[in-house]
MITORNU-62378 format. One record per residue: residue in one letter; x, y, z of N, C-alpha, C, O in turn. Coordinates in steps of 0.02 Angstrom, whole numbers, padded with zeros to 5 digits, always signed. Layout:
N
AXYZXYZXYZXYZ...
//
This chain:
341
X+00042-00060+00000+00000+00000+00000+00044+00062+00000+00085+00075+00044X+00031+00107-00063+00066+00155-00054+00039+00209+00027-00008+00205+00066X+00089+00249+00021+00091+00304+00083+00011+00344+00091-00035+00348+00132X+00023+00361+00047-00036+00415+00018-00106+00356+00041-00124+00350+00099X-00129+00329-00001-00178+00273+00024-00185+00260+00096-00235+00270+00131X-00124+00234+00117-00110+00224+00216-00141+00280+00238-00199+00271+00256X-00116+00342+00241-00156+00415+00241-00229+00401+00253-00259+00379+00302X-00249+00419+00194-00308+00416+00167-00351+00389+00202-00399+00419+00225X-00335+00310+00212-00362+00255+00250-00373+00259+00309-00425+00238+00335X-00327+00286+00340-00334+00309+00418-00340+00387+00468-00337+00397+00528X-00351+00430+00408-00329+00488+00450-00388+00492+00493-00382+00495+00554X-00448+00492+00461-00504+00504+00501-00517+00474+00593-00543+00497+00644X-00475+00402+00567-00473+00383+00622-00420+00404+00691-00429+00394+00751X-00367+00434+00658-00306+00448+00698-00323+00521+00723-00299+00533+00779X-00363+00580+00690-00399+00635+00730-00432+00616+00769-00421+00639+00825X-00487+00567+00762-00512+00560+00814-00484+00536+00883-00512+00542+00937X-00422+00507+00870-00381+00480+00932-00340+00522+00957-00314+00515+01013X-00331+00573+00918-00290+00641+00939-00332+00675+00986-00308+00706+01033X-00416+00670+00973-00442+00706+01012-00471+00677+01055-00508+00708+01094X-00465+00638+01057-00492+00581+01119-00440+00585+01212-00451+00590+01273X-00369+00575+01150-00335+00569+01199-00314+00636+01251-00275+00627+01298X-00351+00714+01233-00353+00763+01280-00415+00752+01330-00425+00784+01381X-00453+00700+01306-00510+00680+01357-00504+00644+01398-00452+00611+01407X-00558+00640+01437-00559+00572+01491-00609+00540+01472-00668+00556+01469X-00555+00444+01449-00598+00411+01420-00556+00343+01480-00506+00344+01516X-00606+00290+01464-00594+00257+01497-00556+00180+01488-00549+00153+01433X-00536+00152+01547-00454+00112+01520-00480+00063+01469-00451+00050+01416X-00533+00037+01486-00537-00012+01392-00516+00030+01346-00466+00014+01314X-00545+00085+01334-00557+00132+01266-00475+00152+01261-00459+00152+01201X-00426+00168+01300-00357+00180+01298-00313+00128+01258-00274+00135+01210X-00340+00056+01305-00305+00006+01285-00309-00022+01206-00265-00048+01172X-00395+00000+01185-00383-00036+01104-00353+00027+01070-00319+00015+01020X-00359+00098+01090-00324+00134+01067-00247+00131+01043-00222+00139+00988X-00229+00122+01084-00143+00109+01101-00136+00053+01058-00089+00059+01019X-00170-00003+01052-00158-00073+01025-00151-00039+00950-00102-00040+00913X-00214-00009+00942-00228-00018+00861-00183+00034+00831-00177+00030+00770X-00152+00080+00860-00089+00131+00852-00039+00109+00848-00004+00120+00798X-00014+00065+00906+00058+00022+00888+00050-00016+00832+00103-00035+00806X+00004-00032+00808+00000-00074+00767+00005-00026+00678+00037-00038+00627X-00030+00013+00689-00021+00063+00634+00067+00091+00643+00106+00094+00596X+00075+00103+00685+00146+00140+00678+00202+00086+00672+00258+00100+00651X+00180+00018+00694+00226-00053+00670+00222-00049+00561+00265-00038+00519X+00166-00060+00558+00154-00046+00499+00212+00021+00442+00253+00021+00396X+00179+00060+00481+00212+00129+00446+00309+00099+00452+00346+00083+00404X+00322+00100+00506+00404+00093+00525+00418+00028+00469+00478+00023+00461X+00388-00010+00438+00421-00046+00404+00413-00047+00331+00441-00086+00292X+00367+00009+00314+00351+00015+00239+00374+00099+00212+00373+00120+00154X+00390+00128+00260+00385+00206+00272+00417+00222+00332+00390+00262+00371X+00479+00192+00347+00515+00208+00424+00550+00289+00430+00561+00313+00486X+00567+00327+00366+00574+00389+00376+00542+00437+00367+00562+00493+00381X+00484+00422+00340+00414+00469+00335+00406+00501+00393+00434+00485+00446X+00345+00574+00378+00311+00601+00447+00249+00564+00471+00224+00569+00526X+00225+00516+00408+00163+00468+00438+00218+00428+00517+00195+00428+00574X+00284+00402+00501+00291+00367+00537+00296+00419+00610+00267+00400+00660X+00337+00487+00609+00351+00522+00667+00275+00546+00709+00270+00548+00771X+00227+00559+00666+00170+00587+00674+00135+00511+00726+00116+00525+00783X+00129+00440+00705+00105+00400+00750+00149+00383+00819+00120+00364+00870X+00203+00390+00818+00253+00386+00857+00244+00430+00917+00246+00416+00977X+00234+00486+00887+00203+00567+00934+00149+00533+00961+00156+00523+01021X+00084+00507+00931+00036+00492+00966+00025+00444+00995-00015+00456+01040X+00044+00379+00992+00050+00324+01028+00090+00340+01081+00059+00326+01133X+00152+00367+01093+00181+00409+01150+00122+00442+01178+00105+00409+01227X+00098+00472+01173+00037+00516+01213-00016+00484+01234-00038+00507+01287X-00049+00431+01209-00089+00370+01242-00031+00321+01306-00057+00291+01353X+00021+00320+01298+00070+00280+01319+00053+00326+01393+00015+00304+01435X+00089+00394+01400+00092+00424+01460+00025+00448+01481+00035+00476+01535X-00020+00452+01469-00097+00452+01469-00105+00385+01533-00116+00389+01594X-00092+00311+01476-00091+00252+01538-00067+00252+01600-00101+00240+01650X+00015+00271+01602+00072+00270+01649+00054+00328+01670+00101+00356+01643X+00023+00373+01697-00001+00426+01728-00060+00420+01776-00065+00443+01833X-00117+00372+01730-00172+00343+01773-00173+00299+01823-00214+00298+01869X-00127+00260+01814-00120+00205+01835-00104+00215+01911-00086+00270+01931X-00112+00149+01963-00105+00173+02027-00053+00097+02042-00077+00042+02056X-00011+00106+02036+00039+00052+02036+00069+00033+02140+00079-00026+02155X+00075+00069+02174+00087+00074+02246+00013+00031+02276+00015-00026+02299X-00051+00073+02271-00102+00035+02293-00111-00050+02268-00125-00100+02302X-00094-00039+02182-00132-00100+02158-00050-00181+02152-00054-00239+02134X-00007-00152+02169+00068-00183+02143+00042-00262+02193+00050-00316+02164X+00019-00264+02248+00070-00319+02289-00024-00374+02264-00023-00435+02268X-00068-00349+02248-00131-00366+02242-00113-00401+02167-00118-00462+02160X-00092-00360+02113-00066-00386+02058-00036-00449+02064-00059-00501+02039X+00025-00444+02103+00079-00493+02102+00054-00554+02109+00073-00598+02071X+00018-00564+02147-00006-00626+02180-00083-00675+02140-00093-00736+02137X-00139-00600+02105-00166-00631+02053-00151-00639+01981-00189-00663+01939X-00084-00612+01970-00080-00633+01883-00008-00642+01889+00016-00688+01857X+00035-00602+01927+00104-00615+01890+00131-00680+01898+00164-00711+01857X+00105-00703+01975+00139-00766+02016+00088-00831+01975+00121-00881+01961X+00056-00833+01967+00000-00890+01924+00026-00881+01848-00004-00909+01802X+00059-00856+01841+00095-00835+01763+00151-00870+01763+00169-00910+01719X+00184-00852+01820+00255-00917+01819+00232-00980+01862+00268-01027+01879X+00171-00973+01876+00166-01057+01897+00154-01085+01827+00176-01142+01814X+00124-01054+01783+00114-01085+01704+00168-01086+01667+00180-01134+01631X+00197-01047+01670+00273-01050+01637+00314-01082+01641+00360-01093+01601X+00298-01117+01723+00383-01150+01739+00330-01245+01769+00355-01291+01801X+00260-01241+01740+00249-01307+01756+00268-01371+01772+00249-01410+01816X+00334-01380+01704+00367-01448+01706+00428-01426+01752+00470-01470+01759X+00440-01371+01782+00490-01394+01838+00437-01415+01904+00455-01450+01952X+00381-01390+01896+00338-01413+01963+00336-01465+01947+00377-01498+01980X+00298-01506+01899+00311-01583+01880+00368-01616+01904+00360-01663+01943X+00430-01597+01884+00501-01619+01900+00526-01622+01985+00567-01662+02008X+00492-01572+02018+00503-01561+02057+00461-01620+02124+00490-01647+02171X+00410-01624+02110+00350-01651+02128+00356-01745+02126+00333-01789+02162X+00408-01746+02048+00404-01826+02027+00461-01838+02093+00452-01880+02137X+00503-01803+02090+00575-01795+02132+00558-01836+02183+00569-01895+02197X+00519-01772+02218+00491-01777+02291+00439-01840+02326+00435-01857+02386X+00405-01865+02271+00362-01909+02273+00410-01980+02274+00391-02025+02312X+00469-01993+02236+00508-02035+02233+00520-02031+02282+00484-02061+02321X+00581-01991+02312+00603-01989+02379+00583-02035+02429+00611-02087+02449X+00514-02000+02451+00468-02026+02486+00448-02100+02469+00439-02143+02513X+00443-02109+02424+00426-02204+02429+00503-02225+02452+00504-02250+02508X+00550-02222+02429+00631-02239+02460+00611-02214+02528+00609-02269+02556X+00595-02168+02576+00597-02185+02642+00559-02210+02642+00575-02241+02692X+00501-02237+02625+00461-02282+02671+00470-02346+02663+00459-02381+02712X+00496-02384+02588+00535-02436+02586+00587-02446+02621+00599-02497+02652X+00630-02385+02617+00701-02397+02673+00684-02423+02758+00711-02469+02788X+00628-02374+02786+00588-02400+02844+00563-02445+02836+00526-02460+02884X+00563-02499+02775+00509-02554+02795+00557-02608+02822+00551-02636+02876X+00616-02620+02768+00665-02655+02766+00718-02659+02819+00755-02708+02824X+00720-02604+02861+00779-02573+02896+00752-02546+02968+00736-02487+02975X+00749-02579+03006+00709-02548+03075+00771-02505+03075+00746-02451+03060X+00825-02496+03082+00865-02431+03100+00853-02365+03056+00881-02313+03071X+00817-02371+03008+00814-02314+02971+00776-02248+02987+00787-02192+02964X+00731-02267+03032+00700-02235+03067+00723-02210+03106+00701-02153+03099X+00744-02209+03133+00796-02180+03194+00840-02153+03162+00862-02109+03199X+00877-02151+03097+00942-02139+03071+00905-02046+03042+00926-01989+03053X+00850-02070+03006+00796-02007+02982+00785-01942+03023+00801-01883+03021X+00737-02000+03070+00685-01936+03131+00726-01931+03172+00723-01875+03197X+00791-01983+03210+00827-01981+03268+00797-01978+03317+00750-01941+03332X+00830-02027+03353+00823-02078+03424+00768-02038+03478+00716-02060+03503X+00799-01969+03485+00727-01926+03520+00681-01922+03516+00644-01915+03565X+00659-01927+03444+00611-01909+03432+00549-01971+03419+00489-01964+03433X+00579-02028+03391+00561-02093+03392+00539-02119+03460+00479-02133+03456X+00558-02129+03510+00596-02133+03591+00523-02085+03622+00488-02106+03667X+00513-02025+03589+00448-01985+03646+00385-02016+03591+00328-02026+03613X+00401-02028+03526+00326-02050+03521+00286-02123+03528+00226-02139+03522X+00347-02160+03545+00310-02209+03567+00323-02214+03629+00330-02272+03648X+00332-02147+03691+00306-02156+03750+00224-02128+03742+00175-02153+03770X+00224-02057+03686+00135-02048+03678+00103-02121+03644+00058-02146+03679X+00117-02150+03593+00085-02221+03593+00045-02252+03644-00015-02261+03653X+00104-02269+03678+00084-02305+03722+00051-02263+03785+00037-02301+03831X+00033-02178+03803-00011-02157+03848-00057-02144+03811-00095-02104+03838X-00089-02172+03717-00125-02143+03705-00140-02092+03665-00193-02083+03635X-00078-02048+03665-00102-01980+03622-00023-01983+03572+00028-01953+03589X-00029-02026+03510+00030-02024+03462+00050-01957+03451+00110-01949+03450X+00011-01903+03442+00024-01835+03403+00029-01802+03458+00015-01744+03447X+00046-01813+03523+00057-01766+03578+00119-01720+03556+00131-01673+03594X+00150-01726+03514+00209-01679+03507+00183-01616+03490+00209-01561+03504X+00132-01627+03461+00099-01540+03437+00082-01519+03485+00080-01459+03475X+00067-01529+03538+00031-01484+03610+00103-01472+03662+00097-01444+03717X+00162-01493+03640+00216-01478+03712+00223-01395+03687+00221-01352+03731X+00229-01380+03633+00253-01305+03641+00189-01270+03656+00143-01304+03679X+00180-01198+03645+00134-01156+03661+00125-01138+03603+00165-01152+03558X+00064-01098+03592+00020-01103+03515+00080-01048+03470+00104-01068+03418X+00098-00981+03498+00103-00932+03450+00181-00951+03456+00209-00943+03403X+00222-00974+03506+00283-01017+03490+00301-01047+03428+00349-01028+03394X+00258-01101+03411+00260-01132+03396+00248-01131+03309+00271-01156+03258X+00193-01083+03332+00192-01042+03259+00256-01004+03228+00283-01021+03175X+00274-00957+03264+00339-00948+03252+00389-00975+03232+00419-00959+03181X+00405-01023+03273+00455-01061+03247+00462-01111+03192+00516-01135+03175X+00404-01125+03165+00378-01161+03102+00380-01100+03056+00429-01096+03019X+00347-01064+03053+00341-01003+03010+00409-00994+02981+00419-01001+02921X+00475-00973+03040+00538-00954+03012+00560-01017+02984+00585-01009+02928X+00560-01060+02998+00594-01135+03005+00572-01145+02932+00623-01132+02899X+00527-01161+02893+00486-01165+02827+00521-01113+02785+00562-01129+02742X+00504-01052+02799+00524-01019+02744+00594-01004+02744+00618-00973+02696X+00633-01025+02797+00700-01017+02794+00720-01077+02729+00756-01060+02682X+00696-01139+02733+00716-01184+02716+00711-01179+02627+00753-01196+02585X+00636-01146+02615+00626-01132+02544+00670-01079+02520+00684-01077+02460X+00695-01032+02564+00745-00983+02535+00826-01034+02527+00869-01028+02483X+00827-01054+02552+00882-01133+02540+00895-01159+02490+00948-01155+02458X+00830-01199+02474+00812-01215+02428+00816-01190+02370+00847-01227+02331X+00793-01133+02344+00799-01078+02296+00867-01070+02294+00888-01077+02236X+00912-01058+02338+00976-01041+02331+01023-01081+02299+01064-01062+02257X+01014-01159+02329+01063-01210+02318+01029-01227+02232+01049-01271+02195X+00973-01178+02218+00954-01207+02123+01028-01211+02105+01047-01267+02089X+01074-01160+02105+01120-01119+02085+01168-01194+02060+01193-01201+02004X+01173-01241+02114+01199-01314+02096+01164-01352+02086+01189-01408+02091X+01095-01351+02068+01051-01402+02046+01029-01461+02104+00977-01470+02134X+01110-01503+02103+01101-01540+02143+01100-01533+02227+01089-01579+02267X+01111-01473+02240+01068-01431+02307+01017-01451+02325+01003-01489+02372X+00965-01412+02266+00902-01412+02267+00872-01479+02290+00829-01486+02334X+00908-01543+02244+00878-01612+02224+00880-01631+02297+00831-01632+02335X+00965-01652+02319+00972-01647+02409+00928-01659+02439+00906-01711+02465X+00899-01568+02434+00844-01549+02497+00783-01581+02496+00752-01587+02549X+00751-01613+02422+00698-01634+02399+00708-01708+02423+00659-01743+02437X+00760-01727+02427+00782-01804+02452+00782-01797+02521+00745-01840+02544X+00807-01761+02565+00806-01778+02638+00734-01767+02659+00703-01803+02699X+00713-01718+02631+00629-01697+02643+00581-01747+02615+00520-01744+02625X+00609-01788+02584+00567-01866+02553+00570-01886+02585+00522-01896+02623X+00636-01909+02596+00657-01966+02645+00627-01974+02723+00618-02022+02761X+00616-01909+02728+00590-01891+02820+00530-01919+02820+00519-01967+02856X+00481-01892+02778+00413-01886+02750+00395-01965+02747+00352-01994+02781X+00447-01999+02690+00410-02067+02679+00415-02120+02736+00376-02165+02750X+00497-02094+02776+00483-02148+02823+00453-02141+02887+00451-02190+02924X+00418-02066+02912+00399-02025+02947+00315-02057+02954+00276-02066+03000X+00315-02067+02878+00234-02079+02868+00218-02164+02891+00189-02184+02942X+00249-02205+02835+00285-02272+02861+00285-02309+02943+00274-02365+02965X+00306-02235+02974+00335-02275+03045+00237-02264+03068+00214-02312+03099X+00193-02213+03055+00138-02227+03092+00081-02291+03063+00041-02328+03092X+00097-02282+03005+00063-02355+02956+00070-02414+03004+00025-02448+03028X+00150-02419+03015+00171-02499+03047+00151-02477+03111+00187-02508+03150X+00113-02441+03143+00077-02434+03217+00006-02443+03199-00038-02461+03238X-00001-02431+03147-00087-02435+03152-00127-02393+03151-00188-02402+03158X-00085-02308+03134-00091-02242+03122-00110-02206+03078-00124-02147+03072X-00109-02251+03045-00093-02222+02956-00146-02169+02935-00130-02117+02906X-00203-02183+02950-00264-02145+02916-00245-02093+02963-00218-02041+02945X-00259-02108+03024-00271-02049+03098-00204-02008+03090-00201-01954+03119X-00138-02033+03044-00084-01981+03036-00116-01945+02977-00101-01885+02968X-00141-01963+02952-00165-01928+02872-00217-01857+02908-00214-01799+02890X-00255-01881+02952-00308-01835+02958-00272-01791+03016-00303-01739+03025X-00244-01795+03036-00192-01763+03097-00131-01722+03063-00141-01662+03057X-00092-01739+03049-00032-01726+03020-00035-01663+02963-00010-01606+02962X-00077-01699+02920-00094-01667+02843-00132-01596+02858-00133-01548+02819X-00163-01598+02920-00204-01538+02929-00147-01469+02889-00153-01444+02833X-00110-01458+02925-00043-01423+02914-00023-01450+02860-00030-01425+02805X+00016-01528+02878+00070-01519+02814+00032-01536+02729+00071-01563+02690X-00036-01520+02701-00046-01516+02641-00014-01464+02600+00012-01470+02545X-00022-01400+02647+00025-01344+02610+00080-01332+02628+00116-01291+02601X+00098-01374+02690+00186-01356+02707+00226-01405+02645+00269-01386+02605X+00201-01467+02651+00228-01497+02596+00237-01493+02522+00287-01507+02489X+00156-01463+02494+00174-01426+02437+00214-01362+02414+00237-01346+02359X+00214-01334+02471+00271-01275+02450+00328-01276+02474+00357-01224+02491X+00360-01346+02478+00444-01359+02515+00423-01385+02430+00475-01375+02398X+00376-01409+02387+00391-01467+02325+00408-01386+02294+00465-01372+02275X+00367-01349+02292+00349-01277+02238+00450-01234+02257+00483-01210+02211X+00468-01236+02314+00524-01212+02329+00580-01257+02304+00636-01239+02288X+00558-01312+02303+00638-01339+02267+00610-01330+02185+00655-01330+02144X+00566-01326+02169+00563-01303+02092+00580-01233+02083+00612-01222+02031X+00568-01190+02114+00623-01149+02140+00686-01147+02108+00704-01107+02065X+00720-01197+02132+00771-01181+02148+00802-01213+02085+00852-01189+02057X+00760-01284+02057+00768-01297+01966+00760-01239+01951+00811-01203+01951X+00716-01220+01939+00715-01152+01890+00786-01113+01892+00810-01093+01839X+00814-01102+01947+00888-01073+01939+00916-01112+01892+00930-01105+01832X+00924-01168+01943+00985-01215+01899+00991-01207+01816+01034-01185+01778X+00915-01241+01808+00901-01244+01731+00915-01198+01684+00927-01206+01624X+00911-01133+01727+00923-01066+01692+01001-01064+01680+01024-01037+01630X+01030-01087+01718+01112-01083+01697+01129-01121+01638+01159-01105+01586X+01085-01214+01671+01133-01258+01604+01110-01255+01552+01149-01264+01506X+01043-01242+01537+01006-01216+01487+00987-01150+01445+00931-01143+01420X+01025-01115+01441+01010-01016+01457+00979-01022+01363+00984-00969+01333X+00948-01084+01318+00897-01071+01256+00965-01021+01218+01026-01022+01216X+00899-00973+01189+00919-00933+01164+00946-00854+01189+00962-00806+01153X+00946-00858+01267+00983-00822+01295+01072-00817+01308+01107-00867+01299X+01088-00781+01320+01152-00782+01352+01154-00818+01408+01099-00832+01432X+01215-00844+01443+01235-00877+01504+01195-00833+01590+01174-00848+01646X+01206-00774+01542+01204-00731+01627+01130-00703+01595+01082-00715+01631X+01119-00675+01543+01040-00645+01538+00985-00693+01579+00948-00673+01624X+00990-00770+01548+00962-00839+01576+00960-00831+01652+00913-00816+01688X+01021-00844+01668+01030-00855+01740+00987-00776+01779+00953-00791+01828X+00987-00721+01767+00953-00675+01783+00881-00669+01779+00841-00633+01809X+00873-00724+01723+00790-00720+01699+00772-00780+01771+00734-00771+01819X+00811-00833+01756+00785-00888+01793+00771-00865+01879+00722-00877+01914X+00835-00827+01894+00856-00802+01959+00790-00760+01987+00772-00775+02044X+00751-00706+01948+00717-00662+01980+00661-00712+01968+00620-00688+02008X+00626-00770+01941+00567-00771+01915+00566-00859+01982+00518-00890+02004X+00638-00869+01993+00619-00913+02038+00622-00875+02120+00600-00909+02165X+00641-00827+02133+00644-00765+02212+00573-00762+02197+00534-00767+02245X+00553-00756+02149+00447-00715+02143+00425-00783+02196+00421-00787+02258X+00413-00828+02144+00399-00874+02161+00418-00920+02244+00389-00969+02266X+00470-00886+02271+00488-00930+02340+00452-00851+02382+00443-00856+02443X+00441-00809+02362+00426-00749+02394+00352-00762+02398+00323-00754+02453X+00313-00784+02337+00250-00810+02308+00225-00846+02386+00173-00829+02415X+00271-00894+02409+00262-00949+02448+00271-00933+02542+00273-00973+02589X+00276-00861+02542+00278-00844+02600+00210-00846+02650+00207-00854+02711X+00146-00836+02594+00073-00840+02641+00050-00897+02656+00011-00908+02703X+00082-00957+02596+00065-01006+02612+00105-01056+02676+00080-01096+02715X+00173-01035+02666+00190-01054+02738+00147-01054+02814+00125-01095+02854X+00151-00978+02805+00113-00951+02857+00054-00983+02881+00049-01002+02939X+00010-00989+02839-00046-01025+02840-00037-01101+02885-00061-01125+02937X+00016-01123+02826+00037-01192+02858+00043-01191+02952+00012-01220+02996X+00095-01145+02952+00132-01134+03026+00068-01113+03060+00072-01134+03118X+00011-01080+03051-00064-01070+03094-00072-01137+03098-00060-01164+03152X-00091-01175+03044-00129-01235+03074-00083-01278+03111-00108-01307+03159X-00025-01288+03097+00010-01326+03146+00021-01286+03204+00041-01322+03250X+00017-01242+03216+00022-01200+03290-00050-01208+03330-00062-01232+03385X-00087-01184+03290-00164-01179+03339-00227-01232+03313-00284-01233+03335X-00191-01289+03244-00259-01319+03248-00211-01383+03253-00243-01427+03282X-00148-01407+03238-00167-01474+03238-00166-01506+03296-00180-01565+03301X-00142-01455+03362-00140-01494+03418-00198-01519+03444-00190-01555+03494X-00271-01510+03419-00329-01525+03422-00342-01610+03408-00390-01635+03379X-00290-01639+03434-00306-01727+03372-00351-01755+03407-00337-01814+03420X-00401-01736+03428-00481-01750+03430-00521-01710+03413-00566-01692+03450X-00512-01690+03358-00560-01653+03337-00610-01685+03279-00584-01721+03236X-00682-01670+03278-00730-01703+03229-00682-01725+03161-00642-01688+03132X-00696-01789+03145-00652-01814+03073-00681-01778+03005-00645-01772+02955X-00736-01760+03006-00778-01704+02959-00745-01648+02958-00730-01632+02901X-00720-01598+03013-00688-01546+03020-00611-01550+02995-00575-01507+02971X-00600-01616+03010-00518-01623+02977-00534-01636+02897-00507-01603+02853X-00561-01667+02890-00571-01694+02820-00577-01618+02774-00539-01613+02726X-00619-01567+02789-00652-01501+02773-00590-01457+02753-00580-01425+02701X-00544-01467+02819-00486-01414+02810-00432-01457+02768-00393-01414+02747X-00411-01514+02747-00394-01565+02697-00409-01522+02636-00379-01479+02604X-00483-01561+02631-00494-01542+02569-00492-01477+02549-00507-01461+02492X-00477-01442+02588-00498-01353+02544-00422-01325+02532-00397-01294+02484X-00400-01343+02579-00313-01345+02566-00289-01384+02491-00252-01360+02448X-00321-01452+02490-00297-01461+02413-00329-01446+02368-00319-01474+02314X-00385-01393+02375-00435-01377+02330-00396-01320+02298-00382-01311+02239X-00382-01282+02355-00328-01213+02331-00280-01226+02311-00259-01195+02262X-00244-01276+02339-00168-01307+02288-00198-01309+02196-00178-01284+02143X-00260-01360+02220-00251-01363+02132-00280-01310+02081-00264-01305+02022X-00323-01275+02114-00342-01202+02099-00299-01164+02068-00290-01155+02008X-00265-01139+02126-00220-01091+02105-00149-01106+02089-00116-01059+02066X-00124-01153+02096-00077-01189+02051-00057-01205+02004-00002-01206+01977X-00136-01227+01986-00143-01267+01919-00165-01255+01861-00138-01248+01806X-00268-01251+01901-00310-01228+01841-00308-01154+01836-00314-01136+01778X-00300-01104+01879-00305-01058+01875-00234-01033+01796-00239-01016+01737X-00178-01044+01847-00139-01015+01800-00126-01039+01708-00095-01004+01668X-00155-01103+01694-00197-01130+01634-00254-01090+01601-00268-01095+01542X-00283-01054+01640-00360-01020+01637-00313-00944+01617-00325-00925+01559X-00281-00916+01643-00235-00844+01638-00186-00866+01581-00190-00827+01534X-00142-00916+01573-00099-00901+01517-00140-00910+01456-00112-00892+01405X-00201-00934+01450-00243-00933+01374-00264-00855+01363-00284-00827+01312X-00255-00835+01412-00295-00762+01417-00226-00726+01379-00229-00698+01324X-00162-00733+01422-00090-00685+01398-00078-00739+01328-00018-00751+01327X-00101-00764+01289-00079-00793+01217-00114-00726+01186-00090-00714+01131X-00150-00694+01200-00215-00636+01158-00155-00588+01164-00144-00545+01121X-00119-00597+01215-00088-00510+01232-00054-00481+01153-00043-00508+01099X-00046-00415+01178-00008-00396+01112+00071-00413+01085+00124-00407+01115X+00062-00430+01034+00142-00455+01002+00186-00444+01015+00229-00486+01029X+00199-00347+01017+00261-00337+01023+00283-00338+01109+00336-00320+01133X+00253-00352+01127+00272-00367+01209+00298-00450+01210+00267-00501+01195X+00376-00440+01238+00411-00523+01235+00399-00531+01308+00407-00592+01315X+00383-00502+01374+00401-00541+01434+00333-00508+01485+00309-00452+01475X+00311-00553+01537+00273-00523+01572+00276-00489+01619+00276-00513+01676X+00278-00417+01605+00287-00374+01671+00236-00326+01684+00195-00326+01639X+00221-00280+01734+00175-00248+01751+00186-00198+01666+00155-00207+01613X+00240-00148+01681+00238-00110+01635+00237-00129+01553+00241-00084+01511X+00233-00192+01534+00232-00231+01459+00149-00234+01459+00124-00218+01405X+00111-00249+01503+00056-00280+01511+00008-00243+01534-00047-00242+01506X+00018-00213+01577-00039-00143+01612-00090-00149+01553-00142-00182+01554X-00060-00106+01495-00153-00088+01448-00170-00166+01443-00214-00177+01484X-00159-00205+01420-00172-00270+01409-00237-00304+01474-00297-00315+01479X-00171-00308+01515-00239-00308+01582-00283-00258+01577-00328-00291+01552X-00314-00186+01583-00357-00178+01592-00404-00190+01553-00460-00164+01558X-00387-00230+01507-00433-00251+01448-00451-00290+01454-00510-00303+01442X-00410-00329+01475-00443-00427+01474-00425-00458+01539-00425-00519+01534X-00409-00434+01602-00401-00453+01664-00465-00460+01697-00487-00503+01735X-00493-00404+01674-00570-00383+01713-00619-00437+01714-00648-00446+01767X-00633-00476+01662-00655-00538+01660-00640-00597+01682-00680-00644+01687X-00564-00599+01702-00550-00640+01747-00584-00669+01821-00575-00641+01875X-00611-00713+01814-00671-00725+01884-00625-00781+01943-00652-00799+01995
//
């Protein structure tokens, strides 16, 4: 298409966006604005890159641009953002290290509980002699899970709280050697499978499931989500694609910190119920079952389907945007976030 024609074809429409944009119009109406401008001035820059058609859209797409980044309330809306689109964005992105991470961890765990089946010392070698030693003095008075009631509630919380997320910041760190990460996913199997194991061969097994799990459904999934974590580093080094060595490792580095940062409420959460509910191990099996299930309801929610449900949404986004960040994405979201339910 010659110049003149391009003209022709669009001026009517580009006054009107000239005069739009001294108004107050609202963020849909900005966003297809801006879209359908970059898109005209993509156009122009490659058929006509030293023309005034091209300087003239350039001028005005700039002026819809700071129009957005002016409205916008980034301090109020930033930490609310993070947590419904950016963090469910790299749970979709980085899936098959959660997979990887998850197969890891799940292995692990059958090796301790085979190792405990085979090996009466293994148990003791795992949990250690103390700790083995006080629960089958509660066994035998009766109350197996008495260990949750010796500390005091907000203690106890505490010290789980730091203890957890210390360990996922660990985790994340040691990505850096890969086999760090794997390690931590192995001793944390290993505890787990023969941990679980040792109440089975008592006769526990279910009553540890409905006891135990209260808490550890999400402590355990986000020690699995933190050593994927910490793949995501690794991978970013031995793998850096079509990046550089260090661009990679920088991409991998900030997008796996989101993600162990991501995992700070859910700790928390964890460290409440093991502080103030699981010492309750008589409590209605309906009520345990309730807080079970809603715990893995939100795991697979927002884990899973959700961030599946959001990356079909960012395939629509606009082209010339390569990475997901607030400032790439802003007009985008206010366009097609809003529907997000």
């Amino acid at each position: 298409m010659r110049e003149a024609q391009f003209l022709k074809q669009n001026a009517d429409k580009w006054k009107q966006y000239e005069a739009e944009v001294q108004q107050r119009i609202s963020a849909d109406v900005l966003a297809e604005r801006f879209v359908e401008l970059t898109d005209d001035l993509a156009y122009s820059k490659t058929f006509y890159p030293q023309s005034n058609t091209t300087k003239y859209l350039n001028g005005l797409a700039s002026r819809f641009h700071q129009k957005i980044y002016k409205n916008k309330l980034e301090d109020r809306s930033r930490i609310w953002w993070f947590w419904q689109y950016e963090l469910p964005f790299l749970f979709k992105r980085y899936h098959r290290q959660f997979l990887y991470a998850f197969l890891f961890f799940i292995t692990f765990c059958a090796m301790g509980a085979l190792s405990a089946k085979y090996d009466d010392n293994f148990i003791r070698l795992i949990l250690g002699d103390g700790y083995v030693n006080m629960t089958n003095e509660n066994i035998e008075k009766g109350d197996p899970f008495g260990v949750y009631k010796h500390a005091g509630q907000l203690e106890m919380f505490l010290q789980i709280a730091f203890n957890n997320i210390r360990v996922s910041f660990v985790a994340y760190v040691l990505g850096a050697t890969t086999i760090g990460t794997i390690w931590l996913l192995l001793s944390n199997g290993l505890m787990l499978g023969s941990f679980e194991y040792y109440f089975f061969s008592k006769g526990l097994g279910f009553k540890s499931i409905t006891v135990i799990f209260i808490h550890g459904t999400l402590e355990i999934w986000a020690i699995v989500i933190a050593g994927a974590a910490g793949l995501i580093l690794g991978t970013s080094i031995l793998f850096p694609g079509t990046y550089s060595r260090s661009a990679s490792f920088l991409r991998g580095g900030k997008d796996g910190l989101k993600i162990v940062i991501g995992l700070v409420p859910v700790f928390l959460t964890a460290a409440f119920f093991e502080g103030y509910v699981t010492r309750h191990t008589d409590m209605p099996l309906a009520l345990s079952l309730s807080i079970l299930g809603a715990s893995l309801a939100f795991i697979i929610w927002y884990f899973i389907i959700y961030p599946i449900r959001l990356h079909k949404r960012i395939e629509q986004a606009p082209k010339n945007t390569s990475t997901f960040t607030r400032n790439s994405f802003d007009i985008w979201l206010n366009k097609k976030f809003t529907s997000v339910k």
